[in-house]
C-alpha positions in Angstrom: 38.4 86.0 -5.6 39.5 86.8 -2.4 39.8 90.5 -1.3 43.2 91.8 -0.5 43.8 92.7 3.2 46.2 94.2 5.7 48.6 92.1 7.9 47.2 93.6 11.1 49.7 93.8 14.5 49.3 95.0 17.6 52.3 96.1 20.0 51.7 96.4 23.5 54.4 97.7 25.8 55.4 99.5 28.3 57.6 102.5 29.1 61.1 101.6 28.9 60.5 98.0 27.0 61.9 99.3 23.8 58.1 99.0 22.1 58.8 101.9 20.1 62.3 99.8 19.0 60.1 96.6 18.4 57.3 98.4 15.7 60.3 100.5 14.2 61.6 96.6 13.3 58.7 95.5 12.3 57.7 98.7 10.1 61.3 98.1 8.3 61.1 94.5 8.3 57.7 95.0 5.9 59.2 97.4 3.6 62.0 95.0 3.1 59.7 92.2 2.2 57.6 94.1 0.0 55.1 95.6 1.8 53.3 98.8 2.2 53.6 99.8 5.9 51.8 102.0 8.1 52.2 102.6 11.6 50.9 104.5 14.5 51.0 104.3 18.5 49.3 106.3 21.0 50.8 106.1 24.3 48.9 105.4 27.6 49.1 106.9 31.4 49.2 106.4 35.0 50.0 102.3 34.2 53.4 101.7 35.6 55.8 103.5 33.5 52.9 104.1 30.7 51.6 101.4 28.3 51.2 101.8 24.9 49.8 100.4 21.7 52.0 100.6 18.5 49.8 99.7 15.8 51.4 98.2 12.2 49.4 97.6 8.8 51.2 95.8 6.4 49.8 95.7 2.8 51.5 94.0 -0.1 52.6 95.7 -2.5 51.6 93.1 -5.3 48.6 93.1 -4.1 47.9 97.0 -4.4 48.0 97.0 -7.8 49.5 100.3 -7.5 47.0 102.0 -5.8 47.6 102.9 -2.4 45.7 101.2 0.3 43.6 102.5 2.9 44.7 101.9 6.3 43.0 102.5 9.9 44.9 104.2 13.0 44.3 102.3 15.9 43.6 97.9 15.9 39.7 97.4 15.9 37.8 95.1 18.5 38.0 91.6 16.7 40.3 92.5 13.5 43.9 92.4 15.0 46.2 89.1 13.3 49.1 89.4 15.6 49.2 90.5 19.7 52.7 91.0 21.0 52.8 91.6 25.1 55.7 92.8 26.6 54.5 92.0 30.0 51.4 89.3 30.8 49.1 91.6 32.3 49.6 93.6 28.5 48.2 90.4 27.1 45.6 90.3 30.0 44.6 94.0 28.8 44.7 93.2 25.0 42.5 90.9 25.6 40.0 92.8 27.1 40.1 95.6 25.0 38.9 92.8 22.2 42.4 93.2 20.4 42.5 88.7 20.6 40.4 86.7 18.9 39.9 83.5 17.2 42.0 84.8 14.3 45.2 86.6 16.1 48.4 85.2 17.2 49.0 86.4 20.6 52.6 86.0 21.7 53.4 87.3 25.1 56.0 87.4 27.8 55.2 85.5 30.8 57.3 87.6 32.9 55.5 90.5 35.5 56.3 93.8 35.6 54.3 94.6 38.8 52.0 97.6 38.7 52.3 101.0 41.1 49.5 99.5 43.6 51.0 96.1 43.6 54.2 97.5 44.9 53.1 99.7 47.7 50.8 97.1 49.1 51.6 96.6 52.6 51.4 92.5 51.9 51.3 90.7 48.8 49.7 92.6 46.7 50.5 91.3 43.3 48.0 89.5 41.1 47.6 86.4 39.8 47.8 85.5 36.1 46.0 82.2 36.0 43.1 83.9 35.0 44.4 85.9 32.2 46.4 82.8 31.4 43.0 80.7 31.0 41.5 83.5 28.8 44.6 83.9 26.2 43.7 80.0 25.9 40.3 80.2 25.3 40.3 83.4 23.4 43.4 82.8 20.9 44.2 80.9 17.6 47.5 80.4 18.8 49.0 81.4 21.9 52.6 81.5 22.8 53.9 82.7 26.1 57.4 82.3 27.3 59.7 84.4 29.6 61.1 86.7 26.9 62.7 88.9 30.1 64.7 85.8 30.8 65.9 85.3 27.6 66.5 89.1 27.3 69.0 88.8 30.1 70.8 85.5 29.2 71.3 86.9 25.6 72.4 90.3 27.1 69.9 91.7 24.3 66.7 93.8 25.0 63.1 92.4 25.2 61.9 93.6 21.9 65.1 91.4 20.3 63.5 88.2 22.1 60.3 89.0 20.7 60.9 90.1 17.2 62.6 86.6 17.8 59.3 85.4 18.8 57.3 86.4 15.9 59.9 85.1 13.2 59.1 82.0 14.6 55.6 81.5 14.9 55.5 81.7 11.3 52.2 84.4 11.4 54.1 86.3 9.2 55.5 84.8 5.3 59.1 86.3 5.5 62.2 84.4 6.2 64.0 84.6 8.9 67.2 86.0 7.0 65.3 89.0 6.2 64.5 89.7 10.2 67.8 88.7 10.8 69.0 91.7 8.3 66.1 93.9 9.8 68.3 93.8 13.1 71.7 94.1 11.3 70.6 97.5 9.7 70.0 98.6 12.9 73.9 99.1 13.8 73.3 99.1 17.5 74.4 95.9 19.9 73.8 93.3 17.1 75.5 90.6 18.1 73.6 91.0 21.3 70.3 91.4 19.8 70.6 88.5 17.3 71.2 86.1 20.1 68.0 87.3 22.1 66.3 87.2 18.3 67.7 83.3 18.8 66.4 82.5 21.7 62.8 84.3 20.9 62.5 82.0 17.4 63.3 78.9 19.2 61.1 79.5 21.7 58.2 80.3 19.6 58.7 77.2 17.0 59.0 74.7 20.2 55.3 76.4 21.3 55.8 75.3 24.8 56.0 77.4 28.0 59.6 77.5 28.0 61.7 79.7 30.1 65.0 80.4 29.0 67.4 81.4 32.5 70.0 83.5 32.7 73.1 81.8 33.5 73.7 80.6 36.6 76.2 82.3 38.8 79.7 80.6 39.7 79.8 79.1 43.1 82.5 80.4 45.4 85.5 78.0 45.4 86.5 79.5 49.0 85.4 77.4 52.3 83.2 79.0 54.6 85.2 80.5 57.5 86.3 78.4 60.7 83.4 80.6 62.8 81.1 80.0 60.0 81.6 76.0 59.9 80.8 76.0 63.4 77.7 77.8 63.0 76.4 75.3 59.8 77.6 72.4 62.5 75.5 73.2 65.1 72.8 73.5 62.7 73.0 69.9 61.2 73.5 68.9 65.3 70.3 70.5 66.5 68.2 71.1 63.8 66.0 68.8 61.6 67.3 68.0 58.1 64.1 69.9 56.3 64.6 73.5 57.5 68.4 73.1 56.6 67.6 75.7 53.8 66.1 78.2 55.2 67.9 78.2 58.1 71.2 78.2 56.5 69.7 81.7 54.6 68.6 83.0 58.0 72.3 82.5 59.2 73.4 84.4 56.5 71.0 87.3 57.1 72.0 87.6 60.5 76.0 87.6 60.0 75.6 89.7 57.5 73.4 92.0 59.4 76.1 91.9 62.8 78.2 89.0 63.3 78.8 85.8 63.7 77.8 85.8 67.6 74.5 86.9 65.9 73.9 84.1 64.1 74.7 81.9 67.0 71.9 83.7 69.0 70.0 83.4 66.1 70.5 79.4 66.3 69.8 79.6 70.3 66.4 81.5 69.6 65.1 78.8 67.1 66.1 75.4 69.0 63.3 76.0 72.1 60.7 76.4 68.5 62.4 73.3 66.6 61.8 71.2 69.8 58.1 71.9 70.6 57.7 71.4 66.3 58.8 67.9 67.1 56.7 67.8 69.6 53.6 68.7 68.6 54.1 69.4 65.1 51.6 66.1 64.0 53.1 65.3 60.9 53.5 69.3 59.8 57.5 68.5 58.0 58.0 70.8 60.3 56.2 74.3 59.0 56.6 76.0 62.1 60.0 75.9 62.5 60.5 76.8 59.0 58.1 80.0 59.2 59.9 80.8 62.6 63.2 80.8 60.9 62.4 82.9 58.3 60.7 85.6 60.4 63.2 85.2 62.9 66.0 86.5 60.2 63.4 88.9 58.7 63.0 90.2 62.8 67.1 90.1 63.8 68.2 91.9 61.1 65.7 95.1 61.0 66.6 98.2 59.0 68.4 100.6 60.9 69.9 103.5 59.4 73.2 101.5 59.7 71.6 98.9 57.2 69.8 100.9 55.4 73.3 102.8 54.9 75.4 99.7 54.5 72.9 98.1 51.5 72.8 101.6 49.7 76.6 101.0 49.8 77.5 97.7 48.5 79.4 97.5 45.3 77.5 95.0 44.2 74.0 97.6 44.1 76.4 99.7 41.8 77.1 96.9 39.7 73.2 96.2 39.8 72.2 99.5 38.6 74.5 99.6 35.1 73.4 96.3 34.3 69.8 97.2 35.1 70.6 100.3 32.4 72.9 98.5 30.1 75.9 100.9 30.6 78.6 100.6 28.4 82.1 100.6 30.3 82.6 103.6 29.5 79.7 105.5 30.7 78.9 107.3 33.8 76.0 106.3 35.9 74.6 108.7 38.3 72.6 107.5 41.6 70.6 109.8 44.0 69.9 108.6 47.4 67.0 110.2 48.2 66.9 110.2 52.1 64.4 111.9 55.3 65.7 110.9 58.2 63.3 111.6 61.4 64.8 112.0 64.8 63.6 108.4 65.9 65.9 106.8 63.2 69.2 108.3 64.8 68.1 108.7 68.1 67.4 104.4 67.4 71.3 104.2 66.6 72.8 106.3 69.6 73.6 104.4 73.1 70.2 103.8 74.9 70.7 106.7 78.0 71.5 109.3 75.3 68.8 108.5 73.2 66.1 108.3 75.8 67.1 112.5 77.2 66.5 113.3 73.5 63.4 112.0 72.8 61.9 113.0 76.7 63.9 116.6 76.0 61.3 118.6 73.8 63.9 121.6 73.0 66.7 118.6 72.5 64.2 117.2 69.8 63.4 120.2 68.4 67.3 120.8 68.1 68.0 117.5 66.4 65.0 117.9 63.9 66.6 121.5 62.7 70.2 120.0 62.1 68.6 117.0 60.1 66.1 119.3 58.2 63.9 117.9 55.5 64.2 115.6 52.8 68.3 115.0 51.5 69.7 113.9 48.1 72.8 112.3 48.3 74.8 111.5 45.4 76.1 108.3 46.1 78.0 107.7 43.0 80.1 110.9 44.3 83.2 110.8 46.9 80.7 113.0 48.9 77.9 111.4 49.3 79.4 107.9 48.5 81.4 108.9 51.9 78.6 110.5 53.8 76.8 106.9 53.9 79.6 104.7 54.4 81.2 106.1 57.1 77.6 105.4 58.8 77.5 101.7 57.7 80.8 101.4 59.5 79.1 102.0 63.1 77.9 98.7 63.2 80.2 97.8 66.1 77.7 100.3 68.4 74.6 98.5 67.2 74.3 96.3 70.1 74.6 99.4 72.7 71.9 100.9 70.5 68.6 102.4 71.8 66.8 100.1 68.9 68.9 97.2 69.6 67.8 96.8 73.1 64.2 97.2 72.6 63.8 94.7 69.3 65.7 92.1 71.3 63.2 92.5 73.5 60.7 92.4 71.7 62.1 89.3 69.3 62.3 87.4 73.2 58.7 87.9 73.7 57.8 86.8 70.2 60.0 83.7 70.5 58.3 82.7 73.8 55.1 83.5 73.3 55.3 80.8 69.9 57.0 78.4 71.9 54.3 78.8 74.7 51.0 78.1 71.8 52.9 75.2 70.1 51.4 72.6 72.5 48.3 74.7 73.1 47.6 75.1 69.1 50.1 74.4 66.5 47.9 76.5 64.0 48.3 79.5 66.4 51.7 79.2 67.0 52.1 79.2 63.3 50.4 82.8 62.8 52.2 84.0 65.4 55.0 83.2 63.6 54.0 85.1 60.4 53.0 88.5 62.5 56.5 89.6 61.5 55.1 89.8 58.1 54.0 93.5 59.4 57.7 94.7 60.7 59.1 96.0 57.7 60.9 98.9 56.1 62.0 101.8 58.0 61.2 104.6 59.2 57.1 106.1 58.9 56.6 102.7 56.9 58.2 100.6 60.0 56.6 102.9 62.7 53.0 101.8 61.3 54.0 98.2 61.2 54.8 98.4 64.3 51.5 99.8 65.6 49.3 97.6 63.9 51.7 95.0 65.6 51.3 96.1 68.8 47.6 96.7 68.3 47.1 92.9 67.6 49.5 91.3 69.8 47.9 93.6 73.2 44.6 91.2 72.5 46.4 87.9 71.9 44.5 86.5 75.0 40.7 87.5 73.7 42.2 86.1 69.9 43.3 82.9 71.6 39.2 82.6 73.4 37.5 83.1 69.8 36.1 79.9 68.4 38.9 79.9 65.3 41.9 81.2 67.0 44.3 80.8 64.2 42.0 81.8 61.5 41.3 84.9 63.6 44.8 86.0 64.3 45.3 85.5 60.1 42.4 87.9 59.1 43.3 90.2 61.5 47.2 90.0 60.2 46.0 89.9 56.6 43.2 93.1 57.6 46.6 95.0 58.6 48.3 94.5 55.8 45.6 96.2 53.1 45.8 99.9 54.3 48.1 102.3 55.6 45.7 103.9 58.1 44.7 101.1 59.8 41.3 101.2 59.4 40.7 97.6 57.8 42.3 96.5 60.9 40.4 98.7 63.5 36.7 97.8 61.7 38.0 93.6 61.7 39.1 94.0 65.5 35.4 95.7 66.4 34.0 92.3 65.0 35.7 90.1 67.6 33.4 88.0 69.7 33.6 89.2 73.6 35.5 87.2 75.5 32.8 85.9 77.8 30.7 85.3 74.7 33.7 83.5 72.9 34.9 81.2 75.9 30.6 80.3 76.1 
């Protein structure tokens, strides 16, 4: 005879993922079934928001024989039935805390919620999941991943809804799906909500694929693009080739957003000379350089002042963002602090080019400025005052082009433009990295300002890159060395290794 045992599940979530919500189900859904439950979770830090295990033992009752059973605290290496991940990389960690083996279910979400140091990487920072894919595989009985987020968001229901969903489905448990279903009901709170993510989360777990259920798509504009607007699309369909349509159209709409349609007609006149040595000397490329040069051309025009910076932190539609993002009912009031540090540079960037420049050569000028902005400001922007206090400085776009900033970055975007027009016939692989050097402009403020150094630091020794046997692949690791520390010192130590220029040209 076969010795009773525990149903054994394993919750991993994060802060914020409902978790908590998900075991609470599960613990309920037991007792309604007929089992003895017992439950436990011991919360993690410093991993994004927090992740933690909840831990659920389920025991039947039958099977007790009215004793009660003994139950352990925390899932043991190699003795866990059922894995649910909230987020991949939880699956990624349950598996290498030996929570998956060959007897567990492992459902997880295939969806990324990036960690702390894959956000403030200076690049890309985020990592892969093929590998942790590849090892859920292997390791396993039965392994279902879907994007539960996705079908979170179509359903309107939380995550936890989707994956109770989930679990029904897979069948690792004996109870029917009416008594889940009633699980949720008892709950009282956005039902009809949750049952349509629980839906989505059983259908997606009895089809076992790698399905990803979308969120509806939005509802195209019935309105015709402005007369200005047509012209600009006209020209591009004239004098640029079919394949970078795309991205090009998206750069256009950067850079009318960001100013005007004048703008994005300079922005049209800067990529033609690029499009026409791509044709040139692309060699079969499908034209890659053009496309990287209009998408770092957009990226470049359309820099974050403070007039952008206060223009985005006004939209309505960032408003709208943040009680979906928090599931506000109508009736509830969301609050939004701005927190803001503006340095002299930032304001003296937006002020006509002759005032600007006797501020930041005047010492006690500076010093006067610096006192009036003081330190770090929050500004309620979901209050008249500070709502105001940002908008009226998103409305000074019309001085932007008689900007201190303005002036210099259009020089600067000149200079970039020619000098990728200038490689293209020399080396199309060169011209290409040039290209991508915008990658480092970005942000604002301190974040921009090192950007901008590290920029300037590589493009002063273009002409000893260009005389190294591997120009391209040079100019990349350099760019790529840049990106992987705030201080710069992976860039200084992989600039000390380039080759002489005598030595390089031998």
């Amino acid at each position: 005879m076969t010795e009773a045992r525990a149903i054994k599940i394993a919750v991993t979530a994060m802060g914020g993922q409902g978790g908590g919500v998900l075991a609470s189900w599960i613990v309920k859904l037991g007792e309604r079934a007929g089992y003895i439950v017992q439950s436990t979770s011991v919360p993690g830090v410093a991993q994004r928001t927090g992740a933690t295990v909840y831990y659920v033992e389920l025991f039947a009752e039958a099977a007790a024989n009215g004793r009660m059973p003994v139950m352990a605290l925390m899932p043991a290496s190699g003795d866990v039935d059922i894995v649910i991940a909230a987020e991949f990389m939880e699956a990624g960690r349950a598996i290498l805390r030996g929570f998956v083996s060959e007897q567990t279910t492992l459902i997880a979400s295939s969806h990324r919620e990036y960690a702390i140091s894959e956000k403030i990487g200076l690049g890309d920072a985020r990592q892969g999941v093929d590998d942790v894919r590849d090892a859920a595989q292997k390791a396993a009985n039965r392994f279902i991943e879907a994007d539960m987020a996705a079908a979170a968001e179509a359903s309107g229901a939380v995550i936890s809804a989707v994956l109770f969903g989930a679990l029904a489905g897979s069948g690792a448990l004996t109870i029917s799906r009416e008594v889940f279903e009633e699980t949720i009901k008892s709950g009282g709170r956005a039902v009809e909500a949750n049952l349509r993510g629980f839906a989505i989360g059983f259908d997606l777990a009895t089809s076992n694929t790698k399905a990803t259920a979308k969120p509806a798509a939005a509802s195209v504009p019935k309105n015709q693009p402005s007369h200005a607007i047509s012209l600009l699309l006209d020209r591009m369909r004239e004098e640029l080739p079919p394949e970078t349509h795309a991205i090009v159209c998206e750069g256009l709409k950067r850079c009318v957003d960001f100013q005007d349609v004048k703008y994005g007609d300079e922005y049209l006149s800067r990529l033609a000379p690029i499009a026409e040595a791509d044709k040139q000397y692309g060699d079969g490329q499908n034209f890659r350089l053009t496309k990287l040069a209009a998408k770092h051309l957009a990226l470049f025009m359309a820099y974050e002042d403070a007039i952008r910076v206060a223009d985005l932190k006004t939209r309505r539609s960032r408003f709208d963002r943040f009680r979906e993002d928090v599931r506000a009912e109508p009736n509830q009031i969301v609050v939004v602090h701005e927190y803001l540090h503006p340095r002299v540079e930032e304001i003296c960037d937006i002020l006509p080019a002759g005032l600007a420049k006797g501020i930041l050569k005047g010492k006690t000028r500076k010093r006067v400025l610096k006192a009036i902005l003081g330190g770090g400001k929050r500004v309620p922007t979901t209050k008249l005052r500070g709502f105001l206090q940002l908008w009226f400085l998103s409305k000074l776009r019309f001085m932007r082009r008689r900007s201190f900033r303005f002036r210099i970055e259009q020089t600067r975007i000149q200079q970039w433009v020619d000098l990728i027009t200038e490689f293209a016939s020399q080396d199309y692989k060169l011209a290409c990295e040039i290209a991508a050097m915008q990658r480092l402009l970005k942000g604002y403020g301190d974040t921009h300002a090192r950007g901008l150094a590290n920029y300037n630091r590589i493009m002063a020794r273009i002409e000893e890159i260009v005389r190294q046997p591997n120009p391209a692949a040079t100019l990349s690791a350099l760019r790529d060395a840049a990106l992987k520390d705030e201080e710069g010192a992976e860039l200084v130590s992989a600039m000390d290794q380039l080759q002489p220029a005598q030595d390089a040209a031998e």
